[in-house]
N, C-alpha and C positions, 0 to 999 in steps of 0.2 A: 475534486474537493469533496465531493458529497460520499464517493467510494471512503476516501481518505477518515471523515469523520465518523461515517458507519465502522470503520475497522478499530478506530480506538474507543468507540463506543463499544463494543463488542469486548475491546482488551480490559477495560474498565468491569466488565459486568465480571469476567473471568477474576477478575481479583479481588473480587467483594469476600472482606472475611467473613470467616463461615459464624455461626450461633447458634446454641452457644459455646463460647468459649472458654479454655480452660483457666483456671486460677493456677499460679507460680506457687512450683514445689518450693516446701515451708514457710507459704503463707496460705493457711486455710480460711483464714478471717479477713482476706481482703477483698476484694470486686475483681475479676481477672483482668492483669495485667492491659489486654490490647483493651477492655472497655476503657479503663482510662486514660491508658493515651488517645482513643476514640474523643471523648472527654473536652481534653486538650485541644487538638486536631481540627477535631470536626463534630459537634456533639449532634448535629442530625446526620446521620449517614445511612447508606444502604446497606444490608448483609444479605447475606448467603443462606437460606434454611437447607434440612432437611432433604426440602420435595424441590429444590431449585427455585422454590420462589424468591425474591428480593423484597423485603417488607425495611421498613425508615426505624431502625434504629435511635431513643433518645433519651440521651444518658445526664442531660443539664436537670439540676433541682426547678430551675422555672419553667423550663419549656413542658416539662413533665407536669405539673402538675397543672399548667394552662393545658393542654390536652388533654388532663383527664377531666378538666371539667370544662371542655367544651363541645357543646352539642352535635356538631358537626362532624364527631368523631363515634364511632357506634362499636359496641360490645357485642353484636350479634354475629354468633360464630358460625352461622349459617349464609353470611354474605361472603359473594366471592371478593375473594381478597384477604380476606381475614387469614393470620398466621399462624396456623394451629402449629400446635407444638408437637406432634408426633402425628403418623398415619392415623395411631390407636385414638386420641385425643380428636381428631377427626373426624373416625366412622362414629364413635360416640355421640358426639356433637351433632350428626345426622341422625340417629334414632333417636334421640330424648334431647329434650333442653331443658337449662336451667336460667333461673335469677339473674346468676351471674353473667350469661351471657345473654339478656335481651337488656331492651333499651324504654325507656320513658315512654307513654304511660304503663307499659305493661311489666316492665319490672318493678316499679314503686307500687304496683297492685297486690305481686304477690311479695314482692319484699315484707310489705305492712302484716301480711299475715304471721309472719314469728317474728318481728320485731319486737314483741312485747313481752317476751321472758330475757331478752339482752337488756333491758331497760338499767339505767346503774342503778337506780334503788335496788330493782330486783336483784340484780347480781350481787350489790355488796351484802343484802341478805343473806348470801351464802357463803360470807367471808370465814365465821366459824366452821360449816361444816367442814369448810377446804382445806382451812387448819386442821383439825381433826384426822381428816384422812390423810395430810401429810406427814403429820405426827405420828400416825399410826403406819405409816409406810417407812419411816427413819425406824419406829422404833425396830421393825423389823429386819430391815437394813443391819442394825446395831447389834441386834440378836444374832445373826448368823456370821457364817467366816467371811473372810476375805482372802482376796480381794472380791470383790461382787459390780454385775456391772449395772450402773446407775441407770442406763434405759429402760430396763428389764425391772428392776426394783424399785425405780420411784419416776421418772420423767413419762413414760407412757403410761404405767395404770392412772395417774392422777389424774392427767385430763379425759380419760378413758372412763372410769370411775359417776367425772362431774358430770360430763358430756349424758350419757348414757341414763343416769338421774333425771335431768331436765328432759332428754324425750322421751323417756317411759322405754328404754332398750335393755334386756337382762343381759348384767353384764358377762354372765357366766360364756357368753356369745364370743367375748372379748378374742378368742383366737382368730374364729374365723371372719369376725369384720376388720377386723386388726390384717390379717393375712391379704384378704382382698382388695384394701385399700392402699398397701403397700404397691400393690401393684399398679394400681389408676394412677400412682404419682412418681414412677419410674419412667422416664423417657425412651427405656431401652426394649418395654415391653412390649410385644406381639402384639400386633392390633387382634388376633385371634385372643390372646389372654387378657387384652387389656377390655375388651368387649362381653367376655366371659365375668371375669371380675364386675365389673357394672352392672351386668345381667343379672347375676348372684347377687347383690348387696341390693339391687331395685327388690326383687322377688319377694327374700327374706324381707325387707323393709313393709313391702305392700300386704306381708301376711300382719307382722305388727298393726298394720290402720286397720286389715279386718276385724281383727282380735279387739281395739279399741273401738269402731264405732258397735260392736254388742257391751263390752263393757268399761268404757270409757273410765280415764285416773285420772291425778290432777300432775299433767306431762305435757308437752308439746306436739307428741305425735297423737294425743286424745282432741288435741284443740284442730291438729289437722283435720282429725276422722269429722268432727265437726261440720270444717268445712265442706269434705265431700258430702254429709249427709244435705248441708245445707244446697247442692249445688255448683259450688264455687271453686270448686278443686274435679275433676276424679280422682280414682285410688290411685291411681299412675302418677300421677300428677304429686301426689300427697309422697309417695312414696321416694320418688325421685329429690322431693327436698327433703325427705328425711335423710338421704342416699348424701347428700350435702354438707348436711348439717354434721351427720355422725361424721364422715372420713375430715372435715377444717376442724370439726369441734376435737378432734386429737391428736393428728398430726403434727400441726402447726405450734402448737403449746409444747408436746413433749420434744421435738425438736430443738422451739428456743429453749428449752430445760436446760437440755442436754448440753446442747452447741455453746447456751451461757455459762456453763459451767467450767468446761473447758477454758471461756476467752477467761475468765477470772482468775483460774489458777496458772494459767499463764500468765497473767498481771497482776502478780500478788498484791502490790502497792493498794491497787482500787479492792482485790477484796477484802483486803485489811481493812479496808474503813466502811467496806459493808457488814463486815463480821461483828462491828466492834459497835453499831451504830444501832440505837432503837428507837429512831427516829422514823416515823412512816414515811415522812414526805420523801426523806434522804431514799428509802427503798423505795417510792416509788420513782424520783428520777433515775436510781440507776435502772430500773425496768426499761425505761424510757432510750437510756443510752447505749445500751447493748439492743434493746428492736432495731434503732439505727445503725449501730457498730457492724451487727449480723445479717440484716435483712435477707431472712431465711427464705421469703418466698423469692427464688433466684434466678424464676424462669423469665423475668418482666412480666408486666401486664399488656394482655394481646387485643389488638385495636384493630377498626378499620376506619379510612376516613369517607365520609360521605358527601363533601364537598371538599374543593381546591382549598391548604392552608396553607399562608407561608408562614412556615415559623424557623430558627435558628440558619436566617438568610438561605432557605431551605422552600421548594415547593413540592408537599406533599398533593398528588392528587385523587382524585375523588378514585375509591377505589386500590388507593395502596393500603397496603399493610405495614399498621405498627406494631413498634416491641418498647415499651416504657421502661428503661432496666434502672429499676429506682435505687438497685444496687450501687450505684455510679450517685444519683440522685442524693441518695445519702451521706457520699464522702464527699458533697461538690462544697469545697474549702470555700466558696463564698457568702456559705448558708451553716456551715459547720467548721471553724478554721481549726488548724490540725485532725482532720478527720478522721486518718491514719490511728489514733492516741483517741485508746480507751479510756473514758472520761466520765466517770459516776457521777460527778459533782456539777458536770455539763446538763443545761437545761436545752435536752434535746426532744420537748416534745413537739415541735415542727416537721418531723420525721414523715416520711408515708413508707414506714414499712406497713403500715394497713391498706395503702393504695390512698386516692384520695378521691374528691367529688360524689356525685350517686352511689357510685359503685364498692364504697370505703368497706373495710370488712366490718358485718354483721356484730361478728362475737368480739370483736375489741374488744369490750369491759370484760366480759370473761377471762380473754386473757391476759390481760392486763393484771386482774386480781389472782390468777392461779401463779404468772409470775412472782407478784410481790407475797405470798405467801410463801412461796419454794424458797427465793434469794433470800427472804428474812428470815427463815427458819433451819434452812440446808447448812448453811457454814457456821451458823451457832453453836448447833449443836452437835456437829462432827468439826471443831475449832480445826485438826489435823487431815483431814481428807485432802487429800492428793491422788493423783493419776497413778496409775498401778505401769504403768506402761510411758513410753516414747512417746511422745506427741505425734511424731511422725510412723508412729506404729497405727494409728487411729484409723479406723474404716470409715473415711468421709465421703458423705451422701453426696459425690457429685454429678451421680447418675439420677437424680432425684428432682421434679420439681421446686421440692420443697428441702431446703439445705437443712446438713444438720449431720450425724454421728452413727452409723447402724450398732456399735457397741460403745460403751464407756468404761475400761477396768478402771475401776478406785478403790482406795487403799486408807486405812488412818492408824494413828499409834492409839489403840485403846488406854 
């Protein structure tokens, strides 16, 4: 008996699907197929990484976000168990940490230190400038030929632009932090390059906080240099959350740009009635609906638990590794019905494409505001812009942490 159970134990672990998994050709904007029948099925399950480990898989809107805010579960990516998403993500994770990956009280320590340029007053502060430069990014759009591809011309410089403002970073820099960051959020990259790249972007960042504590602006990496002078940081320390801040502060936003722009004009319906609408609230729920429609960051959020949980008739124990794939979280029909069916008009701000609990993304309001300026002002003023290209022609980021488009041709009748 005990031979017989150990053997299909064993045949069990053999057929743990692998993670992540692929999304079904001509559907780029769905969750991959096997999450949700996973879903269905089984929504706590084991899978298969990478490096052979079996980390609990949890794709339900409640189980997920009861995990992310329970204590028992820990962000520290230095505990064994934890399910790093690549080798390179790994060895990183062993030389430097970050925010995001530590746990209560010592992440709410240094979280609180740049919490306070995300603040909404502060950010809607900046609601004109970010018009302005979008304005100024169309109009140049408008000026030249077409087709022209919309990543390159308006969805990365924009948050590139803001991002880079707020920490005191010249943007003129823009190729090579742009470059290297591309590569920390590839899952395909060398742990030789993807440790390179980090090395590079720490370095150039720590020269930034010398240069600010002689002579400090009104920026966020001046408020760091602050801190190290006060103590409270070193420059290593300072430098690595600027290292942070810069590669979510642009990534993430030019992404959803991008990626929104596409679900849109393949749903012409909804963006007719965004094109047509000058109504703020109306642009900001469709913001809201496309985070969830997309939920760009597609790698799940990585967990470990620190004590025995049963959750989804499920017992994780102290010690296993989770993968929260909110992707799933988001289409789950009994938190969002028809989920499938892009929905402008849907009050989808329940969503965690920001993650949820402690650990909720930082620059929400930021990008929350660069979205509703781009979708309120992109299809106004180019009424005809469409895709230059096949839908199925598109280079989509699925080798990418963070989902989304490496080009966009588009095209409109002047």
């Amino acid at each position: 008996m005990t031979e017989t159970l150990a053997e299909t134990t064993a045949e069990a672990e053999e057929q743990l699907p692998e993670f992540p998994m692929p999304r079904a050709a001509g559907c780029p904007f769905d969750p991959p197929p096997t999450t949700r029948a996973l879903h269905t099925e089984r929504p706590v399950t084991r899978v298969r990484l990478w490096d052979g480990s079996a980390p609990w898989l949890v794709t339900g809107y409640a189980d997920q976000r009861a995990l992310l805010s329970d204590p028992r579960v820990s962000a520290e990516a230095t505990l064994p168990g934890y399910p790093h998403a690549s080798a390179g993500v790994r060895e990183n994770a062993k030389q430097r940490r970050s925010f995001l990956t530590m746990d209560d009280p010592e992440h709410a320590r240094i979280r609180r230190m740049v919490t306070g340029p995300f603040a909404i007053k502060r950010i809607e502060a900046l609601r004109p400038e970010i018009q302005k430069i979008t304005d100024d990014l169309i109009d140049a759009m408008l000026a030249g030929p077409t087709p022209v591809d919309l990543v390159h011309a308006l969805a990365l410089p924009l948050p590139s632009l803001v991002i880079c403002k707020l920490l005191g970073v010249p943007y003129e820099d823009h190729d090579f932090f742009q470059r290297n960051s591309s590569v920390l959020i590839n899952r395909h990259s060398s742990v030789e390059d993807m440790v390179g790249a980090n090395e590079a972007l720490t370095d150039y960042l720590e020269g930034l906080v010398t240069a600010k504590l002689a002579d400090p602006a009104d920026d966020m990496l001046s408020e760091l240099a602050g801190r190290v002078r006060a103590g409270e940081l070193t420059q290593r320390d300072a430098a690595n959350m600027g290292v942070l801040l810069l590669v979510a502060g642009h990534e993430t936003t030019a992404n959803m740009i991008a990626l929104g722009t596409v679900a849109l004009l393949e749903n012409p319906d909804q963006l007719a009635v965004l094109r047509e609408t000058d109504d703020p609230k109306a642009v900001a729920r469709a913001v809201e609906e496309l985070l969830r429609y997309l939920t760009i960051v597609h790698n799940g959020r990585r967990r470990v638990a620190l004590e025995d949980i049963e959750i989804g008739g499920e017992t994780i124990r102290a010690g296993d590794g989770i993968i929260v794939y909110t992707g799933t979280g988001n289409w789950d029909a009994e938190v969002f019905p028809e989920p499938e069916r892009l929905d402008i008009g849907r009050d989808a701000r329940r969503h965690i494409a920001f993650g949820f609990g402690v650990h909720q993304c930082l620059g929400q309001p930021l990008a929350r505001l660069e979205l509703q300026v781009v979708y309120g002002t992109l299809y106004r003023r180019i009424p005809t812009l469409r895709l230059a290209t096949g839908i199925d022609q598109l280079p989509f980021k699925d080798d990418g942490f963070v989902y989304g488009v490496y080009e966009l041709p588009v095209t409109w009748t002047s």
